[in-house]
PyMOL CGO cylinders between C-alpha atoms (Angstrom):
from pymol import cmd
from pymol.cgo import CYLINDER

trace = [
    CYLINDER, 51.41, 233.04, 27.56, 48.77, 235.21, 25.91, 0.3, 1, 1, 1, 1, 1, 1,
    CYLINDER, 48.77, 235.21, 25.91, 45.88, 235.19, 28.74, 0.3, 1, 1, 1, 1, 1, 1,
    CYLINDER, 45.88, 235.19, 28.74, 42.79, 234.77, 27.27, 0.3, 1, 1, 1, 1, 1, 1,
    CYLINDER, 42.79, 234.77, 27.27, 40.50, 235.49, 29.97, 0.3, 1, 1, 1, 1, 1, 1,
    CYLINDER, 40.50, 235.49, 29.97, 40.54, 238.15, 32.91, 0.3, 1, 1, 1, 1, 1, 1,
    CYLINDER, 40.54, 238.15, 32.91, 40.33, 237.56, 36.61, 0.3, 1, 1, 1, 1, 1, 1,
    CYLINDER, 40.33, 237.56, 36.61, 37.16, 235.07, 36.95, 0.3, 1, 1, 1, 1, 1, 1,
    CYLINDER, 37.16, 235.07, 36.95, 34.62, 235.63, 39.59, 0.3, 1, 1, 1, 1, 1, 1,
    CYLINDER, 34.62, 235.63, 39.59, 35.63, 234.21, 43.11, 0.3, 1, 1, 1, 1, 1, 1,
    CYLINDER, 35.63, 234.21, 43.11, 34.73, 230.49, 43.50, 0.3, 1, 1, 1, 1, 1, 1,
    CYLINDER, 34.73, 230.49, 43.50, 34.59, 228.10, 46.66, 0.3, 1, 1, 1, 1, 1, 1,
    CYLINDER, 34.59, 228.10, 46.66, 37.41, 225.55, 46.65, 0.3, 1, 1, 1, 1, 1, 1,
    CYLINDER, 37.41, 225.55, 46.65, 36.53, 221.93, 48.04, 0.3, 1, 1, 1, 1, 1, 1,
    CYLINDER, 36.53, 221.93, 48.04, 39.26, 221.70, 50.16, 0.3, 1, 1, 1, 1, 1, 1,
    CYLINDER, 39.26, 221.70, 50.16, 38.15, 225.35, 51.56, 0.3, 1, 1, 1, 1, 1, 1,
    CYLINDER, 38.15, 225.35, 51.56, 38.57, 228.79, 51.03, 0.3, 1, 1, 1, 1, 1, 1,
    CYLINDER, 38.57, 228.79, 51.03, 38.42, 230.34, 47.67, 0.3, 1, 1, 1, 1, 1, 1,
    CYLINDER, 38.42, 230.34, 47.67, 39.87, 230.74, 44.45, 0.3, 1, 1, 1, 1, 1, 1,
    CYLINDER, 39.87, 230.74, 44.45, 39.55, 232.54, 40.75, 0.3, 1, 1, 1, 1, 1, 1,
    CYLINDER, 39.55, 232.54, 40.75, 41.24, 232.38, 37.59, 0.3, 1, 1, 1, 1, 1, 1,
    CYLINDER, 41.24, 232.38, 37.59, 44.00, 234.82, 36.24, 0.3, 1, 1, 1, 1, 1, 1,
    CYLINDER, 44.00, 234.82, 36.24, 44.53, 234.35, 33.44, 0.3, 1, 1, 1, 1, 1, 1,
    CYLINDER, 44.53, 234.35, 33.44, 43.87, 231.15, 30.77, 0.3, 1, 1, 1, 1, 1, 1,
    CYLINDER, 43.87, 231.15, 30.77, 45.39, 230.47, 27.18, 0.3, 1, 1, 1, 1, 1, 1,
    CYLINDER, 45.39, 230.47, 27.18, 44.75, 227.15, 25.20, 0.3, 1, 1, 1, 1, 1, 1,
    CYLINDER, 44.75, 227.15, 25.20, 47.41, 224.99, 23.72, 0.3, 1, 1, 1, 1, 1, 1,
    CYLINDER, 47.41, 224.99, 23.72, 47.45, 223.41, 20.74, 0.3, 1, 1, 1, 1, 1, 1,
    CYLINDER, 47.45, 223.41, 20.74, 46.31, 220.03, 21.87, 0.3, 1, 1, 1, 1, 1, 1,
    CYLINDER, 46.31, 220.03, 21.87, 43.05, 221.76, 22.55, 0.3, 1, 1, 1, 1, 1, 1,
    CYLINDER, 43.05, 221.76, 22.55, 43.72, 221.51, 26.14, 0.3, 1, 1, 1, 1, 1, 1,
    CYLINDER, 43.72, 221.51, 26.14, 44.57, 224.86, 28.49, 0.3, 1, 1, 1, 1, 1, 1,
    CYLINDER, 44.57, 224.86, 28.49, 47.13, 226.35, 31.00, 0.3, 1, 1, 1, 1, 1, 1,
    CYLINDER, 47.13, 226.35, 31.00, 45.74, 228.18, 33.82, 0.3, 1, 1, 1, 1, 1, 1,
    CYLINDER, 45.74, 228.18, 33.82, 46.94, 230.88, 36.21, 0.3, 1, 1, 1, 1, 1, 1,
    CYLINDER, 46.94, 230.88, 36.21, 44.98, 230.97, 39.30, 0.3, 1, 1, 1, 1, 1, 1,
    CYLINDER, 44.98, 230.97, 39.30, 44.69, 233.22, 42.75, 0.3, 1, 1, 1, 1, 1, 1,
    CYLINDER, 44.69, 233.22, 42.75, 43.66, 230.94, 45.64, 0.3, 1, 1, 1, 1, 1, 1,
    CYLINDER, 43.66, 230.94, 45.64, 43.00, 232.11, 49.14, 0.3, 1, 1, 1, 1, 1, 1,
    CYLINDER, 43.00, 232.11, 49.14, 43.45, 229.08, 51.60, 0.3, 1, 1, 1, 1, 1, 1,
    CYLINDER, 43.45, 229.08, 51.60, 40.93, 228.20, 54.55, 0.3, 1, 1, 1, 1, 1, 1,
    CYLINDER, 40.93, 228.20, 54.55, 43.51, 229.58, 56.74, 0.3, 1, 1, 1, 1, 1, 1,
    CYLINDER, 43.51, 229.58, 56.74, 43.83, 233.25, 54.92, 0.3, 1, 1, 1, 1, 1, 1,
    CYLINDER, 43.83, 233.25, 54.92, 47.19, 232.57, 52.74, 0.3, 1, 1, 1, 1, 1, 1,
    CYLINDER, 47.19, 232.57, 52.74, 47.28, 233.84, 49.45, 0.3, 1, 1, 1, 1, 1, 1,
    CYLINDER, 47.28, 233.84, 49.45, 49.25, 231.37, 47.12, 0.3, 1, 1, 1, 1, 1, 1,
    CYLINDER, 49.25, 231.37, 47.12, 49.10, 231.31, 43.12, 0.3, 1, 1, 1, 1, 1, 1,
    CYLINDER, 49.10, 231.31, 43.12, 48.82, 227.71, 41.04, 0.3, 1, 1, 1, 1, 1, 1,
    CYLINDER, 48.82, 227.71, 41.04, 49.21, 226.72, 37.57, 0.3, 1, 1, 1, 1, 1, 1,
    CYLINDER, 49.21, 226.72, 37.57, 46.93, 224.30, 36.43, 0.3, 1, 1, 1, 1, 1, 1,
    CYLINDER, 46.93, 224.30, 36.43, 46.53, 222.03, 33.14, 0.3, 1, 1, 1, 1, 1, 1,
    CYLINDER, 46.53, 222.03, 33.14, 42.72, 222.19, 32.16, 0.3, 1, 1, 1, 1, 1, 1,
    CYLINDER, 42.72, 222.19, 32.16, 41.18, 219.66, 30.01, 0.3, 1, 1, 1, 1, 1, 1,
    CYLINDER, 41.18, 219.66, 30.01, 38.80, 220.34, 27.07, 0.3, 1, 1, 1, 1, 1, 1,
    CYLINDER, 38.80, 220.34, 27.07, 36.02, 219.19, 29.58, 0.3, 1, 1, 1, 1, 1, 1,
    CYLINDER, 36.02, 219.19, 29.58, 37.09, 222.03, 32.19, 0.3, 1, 1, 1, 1, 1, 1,
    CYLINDER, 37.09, 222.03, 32.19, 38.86, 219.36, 34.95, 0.3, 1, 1, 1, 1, 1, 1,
    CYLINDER, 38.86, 219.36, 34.95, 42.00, 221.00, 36.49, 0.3, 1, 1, 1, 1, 1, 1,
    CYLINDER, 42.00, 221.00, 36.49, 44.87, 219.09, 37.35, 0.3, 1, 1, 1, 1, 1, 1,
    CYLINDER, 44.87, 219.09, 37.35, 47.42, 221.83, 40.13, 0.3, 1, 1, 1, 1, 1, 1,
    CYLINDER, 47.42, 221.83, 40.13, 50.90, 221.91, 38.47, 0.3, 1, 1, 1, 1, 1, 1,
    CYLINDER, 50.90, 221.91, 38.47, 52.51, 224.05, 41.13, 0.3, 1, 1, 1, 1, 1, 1,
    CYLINDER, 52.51, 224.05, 41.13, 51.56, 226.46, 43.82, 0.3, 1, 1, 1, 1, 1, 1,
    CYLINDER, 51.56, 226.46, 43.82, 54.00, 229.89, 44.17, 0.3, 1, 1, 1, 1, 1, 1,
    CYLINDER, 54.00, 229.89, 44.17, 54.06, 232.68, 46.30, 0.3, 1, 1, 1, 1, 1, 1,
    CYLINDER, 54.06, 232.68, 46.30, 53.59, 235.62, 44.05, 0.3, 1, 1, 1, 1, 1, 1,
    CYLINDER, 53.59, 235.62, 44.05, 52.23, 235.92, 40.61, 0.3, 1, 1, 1, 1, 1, 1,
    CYLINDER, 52.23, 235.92, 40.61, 55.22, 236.63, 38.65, 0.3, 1, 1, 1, 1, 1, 1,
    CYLINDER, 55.22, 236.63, 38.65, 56.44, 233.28, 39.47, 0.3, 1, 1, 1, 1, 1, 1,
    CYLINDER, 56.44, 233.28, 39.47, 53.21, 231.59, 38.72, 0.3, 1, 1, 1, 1, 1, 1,
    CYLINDER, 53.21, 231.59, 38.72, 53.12, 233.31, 35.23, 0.3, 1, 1, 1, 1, 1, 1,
    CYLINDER, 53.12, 233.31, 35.23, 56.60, 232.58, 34.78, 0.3, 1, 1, 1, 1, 1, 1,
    CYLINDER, 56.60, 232.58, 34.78, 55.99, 228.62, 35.03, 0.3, 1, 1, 1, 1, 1, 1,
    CYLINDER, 55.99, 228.62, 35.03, 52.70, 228.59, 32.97, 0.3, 1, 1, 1, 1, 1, 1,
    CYLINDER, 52.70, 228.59, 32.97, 54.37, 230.48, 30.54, 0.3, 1, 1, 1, 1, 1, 1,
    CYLINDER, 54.37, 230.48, 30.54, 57.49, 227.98, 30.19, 0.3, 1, 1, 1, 1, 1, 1,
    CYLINDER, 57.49, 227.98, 30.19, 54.18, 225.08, 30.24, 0.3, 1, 1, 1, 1, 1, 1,
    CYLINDER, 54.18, 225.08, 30.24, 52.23, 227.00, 27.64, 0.3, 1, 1, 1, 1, 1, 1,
    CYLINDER, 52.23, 227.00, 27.64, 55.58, 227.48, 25.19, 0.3, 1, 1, 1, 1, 1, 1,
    CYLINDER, 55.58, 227.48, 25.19, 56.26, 223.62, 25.49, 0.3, 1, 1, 1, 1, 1, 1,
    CYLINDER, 56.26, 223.62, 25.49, 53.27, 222.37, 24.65, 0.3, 1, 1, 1, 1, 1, 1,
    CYLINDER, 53.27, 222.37, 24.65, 52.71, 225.25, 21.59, 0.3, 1, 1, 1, 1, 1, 1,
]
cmd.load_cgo(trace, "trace")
């Protein structure tokens, strides 16, 4: 997956704690994978992939423990839908 997009500023999740971006490449349906860094309400730091719509909403694919793994998936996500 060819990130488009740098770490994001840190956000507020709804469910608590925080959260920002990774890294983000679009797929050819117009829609996006996502690699994010979230920081729970309780201190954990776990990584997620997403699938983001063309109007921004983010549907969680899978949470990991470290990056590479996180990467790994999206990338495996992003190559299917290519």
């Amino acid at each position: 997956m060819q990130a488009t997009a740098t770490k994001t500023n840190v956000k507020n999740h709804p469910d608590g704690g925080t959260w920002q971006e990774i890294a983000f490449a679009y797929t050819r349906n117009r829609w996006g994978v996502a690699v994010t860094e979230r920081t729970t309400h309780r201190g954990a730091t776990v990584f997620q992939i997403h699938r983001v719509s063309d109007k921004g909403q983010m549907l969680c694919l899978g949470t990991f423990n470290t990056e590479a793994e996180a990467r790994t998936a999206a990338n495996r996500l992003y190559f299917r839908d290519k």
